[in-house]
N, C-alpha and C positions, 0 to 999 in steps of 0.2 A: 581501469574500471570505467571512468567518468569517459561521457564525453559520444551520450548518443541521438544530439540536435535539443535535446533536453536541458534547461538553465540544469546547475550545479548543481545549485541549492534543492531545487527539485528531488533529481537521482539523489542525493543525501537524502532526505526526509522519505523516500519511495526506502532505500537500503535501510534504514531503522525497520521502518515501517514492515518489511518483509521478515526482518530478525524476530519480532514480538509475536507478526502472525503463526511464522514458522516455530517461536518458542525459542530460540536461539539467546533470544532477549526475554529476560521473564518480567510478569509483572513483580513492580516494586522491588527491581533492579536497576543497580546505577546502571544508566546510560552512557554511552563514550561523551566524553565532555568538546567540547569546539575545535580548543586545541589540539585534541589527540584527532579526531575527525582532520582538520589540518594539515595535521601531520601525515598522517597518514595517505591521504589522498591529496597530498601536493595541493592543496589549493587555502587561498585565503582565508585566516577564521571568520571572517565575517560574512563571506559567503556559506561557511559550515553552521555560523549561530543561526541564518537566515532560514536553511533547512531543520534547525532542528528548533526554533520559533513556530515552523508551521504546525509540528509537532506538536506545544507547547498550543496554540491556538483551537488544537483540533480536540484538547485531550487527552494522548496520548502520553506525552512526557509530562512531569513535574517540576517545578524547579524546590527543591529543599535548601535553605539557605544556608550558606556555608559548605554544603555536602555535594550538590553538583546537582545534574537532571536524572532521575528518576522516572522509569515506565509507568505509568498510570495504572493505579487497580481498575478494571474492566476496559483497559489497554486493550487487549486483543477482539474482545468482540465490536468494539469502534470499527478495528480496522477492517476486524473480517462481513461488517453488516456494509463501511462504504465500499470494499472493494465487491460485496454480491449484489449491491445498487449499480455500483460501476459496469462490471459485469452485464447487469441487464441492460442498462444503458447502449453498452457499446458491442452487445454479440445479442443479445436476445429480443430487444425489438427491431431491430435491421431484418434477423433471419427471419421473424415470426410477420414482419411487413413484406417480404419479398414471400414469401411461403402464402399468403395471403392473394398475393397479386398474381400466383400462377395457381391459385384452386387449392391448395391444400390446407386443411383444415387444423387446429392444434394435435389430435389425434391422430392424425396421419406423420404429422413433423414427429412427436414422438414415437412412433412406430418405427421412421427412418431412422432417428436416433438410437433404438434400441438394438435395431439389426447392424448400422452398423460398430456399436459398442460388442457384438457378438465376433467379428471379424477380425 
């Protein structure tokens, strides 16, 4: 799995993060807990608590005490509002700046888009 120039703990906290958005992981679902995360993917718990603290930071996980981490209720729209911020971030104003610098206007970029969505 692990291991694409990306800290650990990252790819961990990205791979939850992908289960909850995909539904894989529902809200107000135990979470894999550290150790099994660990376990699993051969690496340090403490590198595996580190990803799943950011988790824990962002909102997304719970800790319930005694019971383990738990997906956060409105869990998936977090993820899916920062990954469509991200998104614009890193595809949508680059194209819509270079689209810009050669004359094309928002309406023409989405015209390109749609024809080639058609192909």
């Amino acid at each position: 799995m692990m291991d694409d120039g990306r800290p650990l703990f990252v790819q961990i906290a990205e791979q939850i993060e992908s289960s909850v958005l995909d539904g894989s992981l529902a809200e107000d679902e135990r979470a894999p807990s550290t150790n099994e995360l660990a376990a699993f993917h051969r690496i340090n718990p403490a590198t595996a608590a580190k990803g799943v603290n950011l988790l824990v930071d962002r909102g997304i996980l719970v800790k319930r005490r005694g019971l383990g981490m738990f997906v956060a209720s409105g869990a998936r729209e977090i993820v899916r509002q920062e990954r469509r911020t991200r998104f614009a971030d890193h595809y949508l104003n680059p194209l819509l700046s270079e689209a810009r610098a050669i004359g094309l206007d928002d309406d023409a970029v989405i015209t390109m888009i749609r024809e080639r969505d058609r192909s």
